[in-house]
C-alpha positions as CSV (number, residue, x, y, z in Angstrom):
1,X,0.0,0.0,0.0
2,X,1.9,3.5,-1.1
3,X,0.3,6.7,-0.1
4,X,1.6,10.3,-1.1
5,X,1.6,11.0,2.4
6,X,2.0,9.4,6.0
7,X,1.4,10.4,9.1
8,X,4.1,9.3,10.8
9,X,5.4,9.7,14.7
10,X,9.5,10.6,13.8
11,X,11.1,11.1,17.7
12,X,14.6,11.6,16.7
13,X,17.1,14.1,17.0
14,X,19.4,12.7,14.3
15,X,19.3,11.6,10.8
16,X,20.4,10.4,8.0
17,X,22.6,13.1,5.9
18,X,24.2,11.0,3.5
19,X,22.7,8.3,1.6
20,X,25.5,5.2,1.0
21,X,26.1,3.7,-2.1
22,X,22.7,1.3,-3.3
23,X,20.6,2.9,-1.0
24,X,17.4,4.6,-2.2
25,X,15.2,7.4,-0.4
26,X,11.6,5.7,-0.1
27,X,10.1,8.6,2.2
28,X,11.0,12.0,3.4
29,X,9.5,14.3,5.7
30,X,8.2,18.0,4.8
31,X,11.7,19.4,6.4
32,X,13.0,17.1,3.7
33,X,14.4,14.5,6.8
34,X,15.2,11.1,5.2
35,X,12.4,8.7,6.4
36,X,12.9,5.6,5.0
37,X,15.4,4.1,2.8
38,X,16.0,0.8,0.9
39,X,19.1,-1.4,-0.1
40,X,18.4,-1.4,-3.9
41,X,20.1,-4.9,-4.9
42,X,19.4,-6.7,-1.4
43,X,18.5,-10.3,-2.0
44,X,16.1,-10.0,0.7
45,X,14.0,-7.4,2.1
46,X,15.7,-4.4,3.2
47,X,14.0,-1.5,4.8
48,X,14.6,1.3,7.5
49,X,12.8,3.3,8.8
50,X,13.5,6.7,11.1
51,X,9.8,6.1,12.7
52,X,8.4,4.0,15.2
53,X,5.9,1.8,13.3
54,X,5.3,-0.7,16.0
55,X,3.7,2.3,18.2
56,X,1.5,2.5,15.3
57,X,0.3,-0.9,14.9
58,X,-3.4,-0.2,16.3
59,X,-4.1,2.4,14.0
60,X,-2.0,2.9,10.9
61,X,-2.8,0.3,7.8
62,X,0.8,1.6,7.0
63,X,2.4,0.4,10.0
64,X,0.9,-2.9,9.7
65,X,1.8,-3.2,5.8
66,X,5.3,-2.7,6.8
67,X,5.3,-5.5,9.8
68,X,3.3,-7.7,7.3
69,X,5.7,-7.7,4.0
70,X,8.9,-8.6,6.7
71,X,6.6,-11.6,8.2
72,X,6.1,-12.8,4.4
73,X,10.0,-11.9,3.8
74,X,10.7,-14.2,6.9
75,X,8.5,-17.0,5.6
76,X,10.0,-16.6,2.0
77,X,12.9,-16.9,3.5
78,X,12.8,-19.9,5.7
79,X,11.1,-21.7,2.7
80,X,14.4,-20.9,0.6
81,X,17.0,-22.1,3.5
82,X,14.9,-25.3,4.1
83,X,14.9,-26.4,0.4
84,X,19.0,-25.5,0.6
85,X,19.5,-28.1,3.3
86,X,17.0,-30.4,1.6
């Protein structure tokens, strides 16, 4: 689920000023504070966030998606190491 805009609840005093290389800007905030990044080429899922999803959890369908897509990442990936010991 992508929205144009999040409410989100950012508490920190620091951020991120540089991106590194492969890393790509998913979300800023209106002071133009890096909000979430991802690892481009990752093999696996890769995302950060500078806000506290899991205080959101009750009542963000954002939050949630984020918390669901790493549960499916985790299953995905148990699936792949199981059939690498098989």
């Amino acid at each position: 689920m992508r929205s144009p805009t999040l409410t989100v609840n950012s508490l920190h005093e620091q951020g991120i000023d540089r991106l590194g290389t492969g890393l790509t800007v998913e979300a800023r905030a209106d002071d133009g504070l890096v909000e979430a990044i991802s690892v481009a080429a990752a093999p696996q899922f890769t995302l950060a966030v500078q806000w506290h999803p899991e205080m959101r959890i009750h009542d963000s369908a954002e939050a949630r998606a984020i918390f669901a897509a790493f549960a499916e990442a985790c299953r995905a990936r148990r699936v792949q190491r199981l059939r690498a010991r098989a």
